[in-house]
N, C-alpha and C positions, 0 to 999 in steps of 0.2 A: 096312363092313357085310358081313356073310357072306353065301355065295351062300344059304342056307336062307331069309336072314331076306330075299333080294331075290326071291325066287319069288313068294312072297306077295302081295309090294308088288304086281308087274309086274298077276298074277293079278286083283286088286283093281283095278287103275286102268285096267285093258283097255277099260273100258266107262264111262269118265267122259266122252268126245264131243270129246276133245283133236286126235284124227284128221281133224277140220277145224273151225276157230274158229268158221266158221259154221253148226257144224251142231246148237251151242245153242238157234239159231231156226231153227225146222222151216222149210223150204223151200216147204211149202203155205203159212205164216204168212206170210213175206215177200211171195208172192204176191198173195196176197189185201191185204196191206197197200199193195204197189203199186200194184192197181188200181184200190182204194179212194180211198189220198187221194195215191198218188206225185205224178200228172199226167204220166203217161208217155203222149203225143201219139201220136209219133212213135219208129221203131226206130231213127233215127239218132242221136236225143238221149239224153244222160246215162242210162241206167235208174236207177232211184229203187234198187234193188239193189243195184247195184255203186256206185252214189253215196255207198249208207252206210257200206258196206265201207271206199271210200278216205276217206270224212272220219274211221273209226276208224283206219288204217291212219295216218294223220297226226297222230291223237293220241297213235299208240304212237312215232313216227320225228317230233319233231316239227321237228327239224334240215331237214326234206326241203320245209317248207312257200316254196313262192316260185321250184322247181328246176324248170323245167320238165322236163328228162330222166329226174329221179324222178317225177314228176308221169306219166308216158307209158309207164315200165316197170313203176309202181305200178297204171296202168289198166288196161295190155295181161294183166298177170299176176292180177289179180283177176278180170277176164273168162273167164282160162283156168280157173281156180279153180273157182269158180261154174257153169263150164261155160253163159255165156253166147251164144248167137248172136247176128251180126251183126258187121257192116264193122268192121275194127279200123283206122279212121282215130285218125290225133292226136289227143288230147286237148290241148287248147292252155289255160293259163290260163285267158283271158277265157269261156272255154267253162264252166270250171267253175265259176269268178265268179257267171255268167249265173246256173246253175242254182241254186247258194248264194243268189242273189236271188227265185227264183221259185217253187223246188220248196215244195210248204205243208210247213210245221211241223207239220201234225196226222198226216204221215206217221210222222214219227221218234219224235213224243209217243205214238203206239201200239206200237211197237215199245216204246220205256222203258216201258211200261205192260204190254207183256206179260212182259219181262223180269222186272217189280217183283213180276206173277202167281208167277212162276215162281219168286221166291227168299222169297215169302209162302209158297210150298209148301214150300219144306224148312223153313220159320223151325221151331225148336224151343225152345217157352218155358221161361225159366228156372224152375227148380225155385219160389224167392222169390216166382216172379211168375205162378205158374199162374192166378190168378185172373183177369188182366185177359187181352182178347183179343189186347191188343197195348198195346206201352209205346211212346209218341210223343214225342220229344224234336225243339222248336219252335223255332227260332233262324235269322238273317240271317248274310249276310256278302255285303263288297262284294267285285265284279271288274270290274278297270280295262280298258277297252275303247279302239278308237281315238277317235283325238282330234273325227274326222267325226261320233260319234255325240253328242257333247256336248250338241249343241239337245235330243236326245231324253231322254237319262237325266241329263241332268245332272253335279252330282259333290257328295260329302258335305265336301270338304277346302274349307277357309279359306285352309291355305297353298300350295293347288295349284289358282285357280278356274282354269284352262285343261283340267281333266285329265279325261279323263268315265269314268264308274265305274257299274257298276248294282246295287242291293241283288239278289242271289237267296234267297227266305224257302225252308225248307227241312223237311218233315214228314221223320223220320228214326226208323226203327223197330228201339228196341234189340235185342231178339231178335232177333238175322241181323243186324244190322249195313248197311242198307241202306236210300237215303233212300225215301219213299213217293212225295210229289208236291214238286213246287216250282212258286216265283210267281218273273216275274220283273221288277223294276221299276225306277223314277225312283233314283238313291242317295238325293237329298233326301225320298223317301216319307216319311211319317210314320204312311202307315197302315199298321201290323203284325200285322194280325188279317185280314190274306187268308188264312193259310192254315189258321187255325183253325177259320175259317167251311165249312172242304172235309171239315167231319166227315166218316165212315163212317157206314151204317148199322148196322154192327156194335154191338152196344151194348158195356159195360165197357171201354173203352180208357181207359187212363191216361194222362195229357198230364203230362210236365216243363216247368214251362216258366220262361223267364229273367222277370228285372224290366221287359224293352221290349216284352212282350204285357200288362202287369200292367193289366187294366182288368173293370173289375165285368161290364158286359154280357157278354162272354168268360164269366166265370167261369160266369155265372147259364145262359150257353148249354152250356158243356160240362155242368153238373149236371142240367139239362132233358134232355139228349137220354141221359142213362141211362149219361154217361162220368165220371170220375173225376179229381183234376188236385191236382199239390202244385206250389207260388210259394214262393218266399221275402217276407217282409212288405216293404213297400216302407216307408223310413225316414218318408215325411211320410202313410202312410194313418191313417184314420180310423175308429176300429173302437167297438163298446160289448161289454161282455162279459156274455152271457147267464148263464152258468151256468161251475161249475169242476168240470172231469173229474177232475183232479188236481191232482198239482204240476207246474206252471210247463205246464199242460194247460188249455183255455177252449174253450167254444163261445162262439162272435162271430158280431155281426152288420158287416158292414161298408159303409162310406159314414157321409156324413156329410148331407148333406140330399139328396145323389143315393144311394140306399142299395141294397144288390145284395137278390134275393127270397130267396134262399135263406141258409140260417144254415149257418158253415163254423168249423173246428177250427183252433185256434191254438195252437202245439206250441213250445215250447221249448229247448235242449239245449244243454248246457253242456261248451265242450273248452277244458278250461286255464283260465282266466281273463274266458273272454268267451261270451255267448252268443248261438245263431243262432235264428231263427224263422219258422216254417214257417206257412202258410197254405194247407190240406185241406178236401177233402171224405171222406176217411176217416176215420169215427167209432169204427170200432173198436180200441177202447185196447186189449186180448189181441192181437190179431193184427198192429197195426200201431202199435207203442210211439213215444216221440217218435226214442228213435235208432234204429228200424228206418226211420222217412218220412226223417228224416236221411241216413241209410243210401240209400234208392232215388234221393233228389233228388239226391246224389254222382255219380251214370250218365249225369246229363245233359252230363258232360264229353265223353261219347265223341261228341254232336255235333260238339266241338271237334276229336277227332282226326279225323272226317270230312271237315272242311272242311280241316285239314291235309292228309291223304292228297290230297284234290281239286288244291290247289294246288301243292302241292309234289313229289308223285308221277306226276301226271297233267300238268300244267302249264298247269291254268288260272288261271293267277294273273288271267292276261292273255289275251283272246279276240281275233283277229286281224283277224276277218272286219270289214269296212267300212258291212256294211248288217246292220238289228237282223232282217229274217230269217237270214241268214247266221248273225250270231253265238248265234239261239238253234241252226239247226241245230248250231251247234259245239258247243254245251254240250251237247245233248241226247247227242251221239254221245259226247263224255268221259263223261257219265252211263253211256250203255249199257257203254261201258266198263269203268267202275267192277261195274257189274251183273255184266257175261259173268266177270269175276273173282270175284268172289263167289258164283256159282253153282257155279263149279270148286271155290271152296273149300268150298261146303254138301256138294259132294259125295263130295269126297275126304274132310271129315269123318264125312258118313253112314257110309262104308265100315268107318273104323276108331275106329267108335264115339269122337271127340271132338268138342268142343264148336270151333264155328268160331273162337272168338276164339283158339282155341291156335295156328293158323294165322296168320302175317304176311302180310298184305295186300301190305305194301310188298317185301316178298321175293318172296310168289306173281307179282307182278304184272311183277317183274325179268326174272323166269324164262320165262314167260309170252312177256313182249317181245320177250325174247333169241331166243328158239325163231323168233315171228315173221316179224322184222326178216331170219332167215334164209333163210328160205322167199322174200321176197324179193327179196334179192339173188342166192341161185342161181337163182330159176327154174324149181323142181322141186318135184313134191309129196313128202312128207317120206316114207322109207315105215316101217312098220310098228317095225322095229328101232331106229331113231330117237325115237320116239315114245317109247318106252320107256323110253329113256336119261332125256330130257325128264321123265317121271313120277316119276323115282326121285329125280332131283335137287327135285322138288317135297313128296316126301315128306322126304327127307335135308336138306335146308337152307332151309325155307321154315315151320320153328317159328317161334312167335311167343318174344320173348323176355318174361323172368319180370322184374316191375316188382320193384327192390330197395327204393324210395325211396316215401315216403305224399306225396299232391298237397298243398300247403299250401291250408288252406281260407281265405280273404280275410274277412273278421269284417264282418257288415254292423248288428251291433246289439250294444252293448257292454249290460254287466251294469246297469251304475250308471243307464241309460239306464229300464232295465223294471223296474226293483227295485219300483216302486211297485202293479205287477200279481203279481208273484214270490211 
C-alpha cells in the first residue's frame, strides 16, 4: 500500500476505541453494572470488573486455562490495565472457581445486553429489507459440557449416553450480523419456542425460521403481535386452500382439526427439477414474488456460520467450567466477545462506507487476538504508534473473501409430490 493511501487509513481508525479493549464499555457502565448485580462484598474479592475482563482474556488465550502463573500475570496485568485499586495478592485457582460459582449471571447477561444496544445501534438495514425492523433468524445447537453437569442438562446422543451437552436456542439478527438473546437448556429439550415467545415490542420483525420451531401457536403468535415469519412447509402438515394468487401461489388455512387463526401464503418455486415451498404471512405478490421469499429464507444460513464462527473461532465447542453458573458465565463472556468484534467491525465499516459483511470476522478476530495476547505477555500498555500498525493490518487483510461457489439447496418437496395443487 502507498504511504498516501496509509494516511487515510491511520486518520480514520484513530478514533475506533482500539487504544484499550475495554473502553468499548464505558467505565460508568461497568460500574454501575458491578454494583447492581456483580456481588462485590468485599475489596479483597474478585471485582466483578476484572472478573470479566480475565474470563474474556481466556476466551482469547484459551491454551492458558488451568496455568496458574498465567492465571496471576493475567490478573495482576488486568488490574494495572483497569487501573484498579487494591492488594495485589495471588489469585489462586480455587479462588477463581469460587467466584465462577457464585458471582450472579445477571451481571454479565447486562453487559451482553448492552453490548447487543450498542451493535442494534450501528445495524444498517439491508436495502431488500428496509421494510422490516429487524430480520431474526431462530435456531439451536448443542455444546458438550463436563461430564459432572450430566444430571442437569443431560445429552441428546444415543451413541454417547455418558456425554452431557446443553441445547443453546439462539435469536440472531441479520442486519449486523449479531445474535440478540439466547436460551439455555436440557440437550433432551423438546421445547423450541423459548425463544420465540421473547418477542420485541418493536412491531414488523421478520422471523426465518427452521422446520424444529414449525408449530401453529408460534405462527398465529408471531402474526398477532404485528411481525412477519417465512417456514419452509413441513412434509406431513395439513393445509386447505382458500383461494389461488397464482401459479403454484395459495392462500391456506392450516391444521387439521387443531387449526392456526390466521390464514397464511403458500408459495412454490421451482430450481431444476424439484420444487421447494414456503409457508408466509407476506401477501404481497409485487413486492414479494415466490423467488424473492425464496430468496430472503436463503439468509437464514448465516445462523449457520454463526454458530460456526462460535465454535470453531472462539472455541466453544466445549465449556470447561464444572458448575452451570460457571459455565453460563463462560458463554456469556465468549458472547461479549463475539460482540466487542463486531462492533470494531460496525465501525470500521461506518468509516469507509462498507457493508460489515465485507469484513471477515474470523480474520478481524485473529488480528484482534494477536494484538491482545501481546499486551500480555510484555506487560505494557501498547502506545499510540502500535496501535496504528494494529489498524492498518485490519483494514489490509481482514476482507472478507468473495463466495465463488452457490450453497446447494437440500429439496424438501419434490414436484410429483404437489402436482395435484400445481
Amino acid at each position: 500500500m502507498r504511504k498516501q493511501e496509509i494516511d487515510p487509513v491511520r486518520k480514520g481508525f484513530r478514533q475506533l476505541g482500539l487504544k484499550d479493549f475495554s473502553k468499548i464499555i464505558p467505565e460508568a457502565e461497568m460500574e454501575s453494572i458491578g454494583k447492581r448485580y456483580g456481588g462485590d462484598k468485599r475489596k479483597r474479592d474478585l471485582p466483578f470488573k476484572v472478573h470479566f475482563w480475565l474470563l474474556v482474556y481466556f476466551i482469547i488465550e484459551p491454551t492458558s486455562r488451568g496455568l496458574q502463573g498465567t492465571i496471576n500475570n493475567a490478573w495482576c496485568q488486568i488490574k494495572e490495565l483497569l487501573a484498579v485499586k487494591g492488594e495485589s495478592l495471588p489469585l489462586r485457582k480455587s479462588s477463581l472457581s469460587k467466584k465462577n460459582k457464585t458471582r450472579p449471571v445477571k451481571a454479565f447477561e447486562k453487559v451482553f445486553e448492552y453490548l447487543v444496544k450498542r451493535c442494534q445501534a450501528a445495524r444498517i438495514p439491508w436495502k431488500e429489507l428496509e421494510k422490516f425492523s429487524a430480520v431474526r433468524l431462530v435456531d439451536s445447537t448443542l455444546i458438550d459440557l463436563a461430564l459432572s453437569l450430566l444430571a442437569v442438562f443431560k445429552t441428546s446422543r444415543t451413541d454417547a449416553p455418558k456425554k452431557s451437552q446443553a441445547k443453546m436456542q439462539v435469536d440472531y439478527e441479520l442486519c449486523g450480523g449479531f445474535p440478540r438473546c439466547i436460551v439455555l437448556e436440557a440437550a433432551n429439550s423438546r421445547n423450541e419456542k423459548k425463544v420465540l415467545k421473547r418477542l420485541t415490542k418493536a412491531k414488523k420483525s421478520l422471523f426465518l425460521i427452521d422446520l424444529g420451531y414449525w408449530c401453529y401457536e408460534t405462527f398465529d403468535e408471531i402474526i398477532s403481535g404485528g411481525h412477519y415469519f417465512i417456514s419452509r412447509l413441513k412434509d406431513n402438515a395439513v393445509y386447505r386452500v382458500v383461494r389461488k394468487l397464482g401459479p403454484h401461489d395459495y392462500i391456506i388455512r392450516l391444521g387439521g382439526s387443531k387449526k392456526m387463526k390466521h390464514l397464511v401464503r403458500l408459495v412454490g418455486v421451482r430450481y431444476g427439477k424439484e420444487w421447494y415451498w414456503y409457508v408466509t404471512n407476506l401477501i404481497d405478490t409485487k413486492k414479494f414474488s415466490g423467488r424473492k421469499i425464496a430468496q430472503i429464507y436463503r439468509y437464514r444460513w448465516q445462523i449457520e456460520i454463526f454458530f460456526l464462527e462460535l465454535k470453531e473461532i472462539l472455541k466453544v465447542r466445549r465449556l470447561h467450567s464444572r458448575t452451570v453458573n460457571g459455565l453460563k458465565l463462560e458463554l456469556y463472556a465468549a458472547l461479549c466477545v463475539y460482540l466487542l468484534v463486531k462492533i470494531l467491525m460496525h465501525q470500521a465499516a461506518e468509516k469507509y462506507n462498507l457493508k460489515v459483511e465485507q469484513i471477515s470476522f474470523r480474520k478481524s478476530y485473529a488480528r484482534i487476538a494477536i494484538w491482545l495476547r501481546g499486551i500480555f505477555i510484555r506487560q505494557e500498555i501498547p502506545n499510540a504508534e502500535e496501535i496504528e500498525h494494529v489498524l492498518d493490518d485490519l483494514v489490509l487483510y481482514c476482507q472478507a473473501e468473495r463466495r465463488t461457489h452457490k450453497r446447494r439447496i437440500v429439496s424438501i418437496c419434490s414436484q410429483k409430490k404437489y402436482r395435484n395443487i400445481a
